[in-house]
N, C-alpha and C positions, 0 to 999 in steps of 0.2 A: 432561561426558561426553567422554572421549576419541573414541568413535566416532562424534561427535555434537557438533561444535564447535558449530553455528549455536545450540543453545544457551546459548555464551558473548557473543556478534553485541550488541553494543548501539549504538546511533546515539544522540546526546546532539548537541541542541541551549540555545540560552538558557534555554530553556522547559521542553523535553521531554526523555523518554526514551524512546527505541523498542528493544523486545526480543522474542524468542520469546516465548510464554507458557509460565510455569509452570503448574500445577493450579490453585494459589487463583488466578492471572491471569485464566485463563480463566472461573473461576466469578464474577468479576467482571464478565468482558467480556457474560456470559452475565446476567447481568442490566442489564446496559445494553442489549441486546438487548430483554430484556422490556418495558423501562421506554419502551422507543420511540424509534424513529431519526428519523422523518416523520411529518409532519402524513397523516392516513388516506387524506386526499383526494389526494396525491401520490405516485408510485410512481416513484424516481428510478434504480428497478434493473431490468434484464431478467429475472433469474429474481424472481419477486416471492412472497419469503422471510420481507418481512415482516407479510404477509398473515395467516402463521400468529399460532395463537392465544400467547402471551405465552411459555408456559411448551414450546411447540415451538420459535417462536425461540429460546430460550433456549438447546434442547437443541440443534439444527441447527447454532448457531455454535461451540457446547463440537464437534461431528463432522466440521465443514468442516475443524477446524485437526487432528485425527488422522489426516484423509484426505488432505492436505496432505502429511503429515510422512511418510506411510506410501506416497507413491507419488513422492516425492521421486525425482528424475535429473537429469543434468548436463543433459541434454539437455530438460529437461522438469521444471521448477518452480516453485511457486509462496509466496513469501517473505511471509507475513503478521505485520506485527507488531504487538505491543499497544503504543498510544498512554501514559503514564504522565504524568497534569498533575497539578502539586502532590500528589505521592504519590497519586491514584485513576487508576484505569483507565478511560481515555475513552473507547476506542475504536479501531479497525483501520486500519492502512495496508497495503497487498499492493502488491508487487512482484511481476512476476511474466514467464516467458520460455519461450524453445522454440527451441534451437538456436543457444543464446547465445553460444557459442565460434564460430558463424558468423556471424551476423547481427547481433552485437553490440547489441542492440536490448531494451528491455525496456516493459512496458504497467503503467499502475497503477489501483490502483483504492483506496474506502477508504466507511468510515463513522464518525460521531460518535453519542455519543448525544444527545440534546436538549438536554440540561443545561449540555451542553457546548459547544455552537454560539453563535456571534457572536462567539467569541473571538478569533479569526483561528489558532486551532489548528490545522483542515485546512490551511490553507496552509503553516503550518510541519511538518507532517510529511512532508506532500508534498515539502518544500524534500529533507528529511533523508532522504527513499530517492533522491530526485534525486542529491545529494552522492554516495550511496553506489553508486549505476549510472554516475558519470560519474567521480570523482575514485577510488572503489574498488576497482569492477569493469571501467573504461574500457570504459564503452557508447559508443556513436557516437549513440543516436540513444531519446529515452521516448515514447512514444505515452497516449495517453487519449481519452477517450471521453464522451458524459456526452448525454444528450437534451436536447432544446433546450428543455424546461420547467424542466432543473434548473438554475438559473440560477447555484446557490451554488457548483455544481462548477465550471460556466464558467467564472466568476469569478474561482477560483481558479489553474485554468490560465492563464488571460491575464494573471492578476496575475505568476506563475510565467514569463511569456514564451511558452509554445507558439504555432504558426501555425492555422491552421485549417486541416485536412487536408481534405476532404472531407464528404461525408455517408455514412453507410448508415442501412437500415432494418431493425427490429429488430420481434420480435413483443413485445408486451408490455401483459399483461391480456388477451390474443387478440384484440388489435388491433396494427393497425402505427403505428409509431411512430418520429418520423425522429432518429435521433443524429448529433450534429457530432463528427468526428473532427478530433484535433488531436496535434501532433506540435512536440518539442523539439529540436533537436541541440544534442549537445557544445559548438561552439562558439559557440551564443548563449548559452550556462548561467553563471551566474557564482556560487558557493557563498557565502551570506552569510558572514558573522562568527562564530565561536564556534559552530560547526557540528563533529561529530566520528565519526569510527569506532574502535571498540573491539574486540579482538580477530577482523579480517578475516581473518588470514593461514592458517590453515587451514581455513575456508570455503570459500578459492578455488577448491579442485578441485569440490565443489560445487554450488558455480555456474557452473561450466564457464569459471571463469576463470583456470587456474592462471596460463595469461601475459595480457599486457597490464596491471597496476596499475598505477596511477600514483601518485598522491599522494595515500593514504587520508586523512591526519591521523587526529592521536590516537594513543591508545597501539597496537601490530599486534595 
């Protein structure tokens, strides 16, 4: 779509592919959803989404990426893309920002579905919106989040390099609950090997990044 580049947006790593979703993407993702992100007795999220019954997740995730796409601004968006392993749909990375032509700064967030965990996939998708906020959009700085039961997510950031920011408190189940905040910059990031961006160049405005690129790699 001309009016509508970030549907052309693909991140390809050794492994993976991250892109918008198309329809069938999403009705993919939407039963990976169903089929279960967490063990019942774990809630690794603040709004707890997946509480609902199988076939609500299902529909809730097909609505978050319209509502996404539909209130999209330079100034105020939020970048979610479907995971692709070995041609199925695993699951969501989000990027995501507010004011990013000033603050150069962006927050991430993500889910797999079960089937798909222990592969060290989170971590490389993770890696692949890093690339793409640091060598694409020339971020200065990625933020994350993650409670301190969810130990997979931690793991992942420390594996990733981030420092450990702080704490807040978050409500979650209508109980309080303490999250580690954690923070990367630019220049501890180092982009593996065979890491890529595909069609960024008209995105940029966007993302509120017409200036500042650097060095996407891969084809613009």
């Amino acid at each position: 779509m001309r009016h509508w580049p970030l549907l052309a947006l693909r991140l390809t790593t050794p492994r993976l592919e991250l892109r918008l979703p198309g329809l069938d993407d999403l009705d993919a993702l939407a039963d990976r959803a169903a089929e279960g992100v967490h063990d019942p007795g774990e809630m690794p999220f603040g709004e707890p989404w997946t509480d609902a019954p199988p076939h609500e997740r299902a529909r809730s995730t097909v609505q978050i990426h319209f509502r996404q796409w539909g209130t999209w601004s330079p100034d105020h968006w939020a970048c979610s893309f479907v995971t692709i392993w070995e041609g199925q749909v695993a699951g969501v990375q989000e990027m995501r920002a507010r004011d990013f032509a000033v603050t150069r700064e962006v927050d991430t967030g993500s889910w797999l579905g079960r089937r798909f965990q222990g592969r060290g996939i989170g971590t490389e998708m993770r890696a692949a919106v890093l690339h793409l906020a640091f060598a694409g959009l020339g971020a200065r700085c990625a933020t994350s989040s993650a409670f301190l039961d969810n130990t997979k997510s931690l793991a992942v950031s420390r594996r990733l390099g981030y420092r450990e920011d702080g704490f807040a408190v978050e409500k979650r189940r209508g109980e309080a609950a303490l999250q580690q905040r954690l923070r990367l910059s630019r220049d501890e990031w180092t982009t593996p090997d065979g890491f890529e961006i595909h069609g960024l160049e008209p995105c940029l405005p966007l993302f509120g990044a017409s200036e500042g690129i650097t060095d996407p790699g891969g084809a613009p």
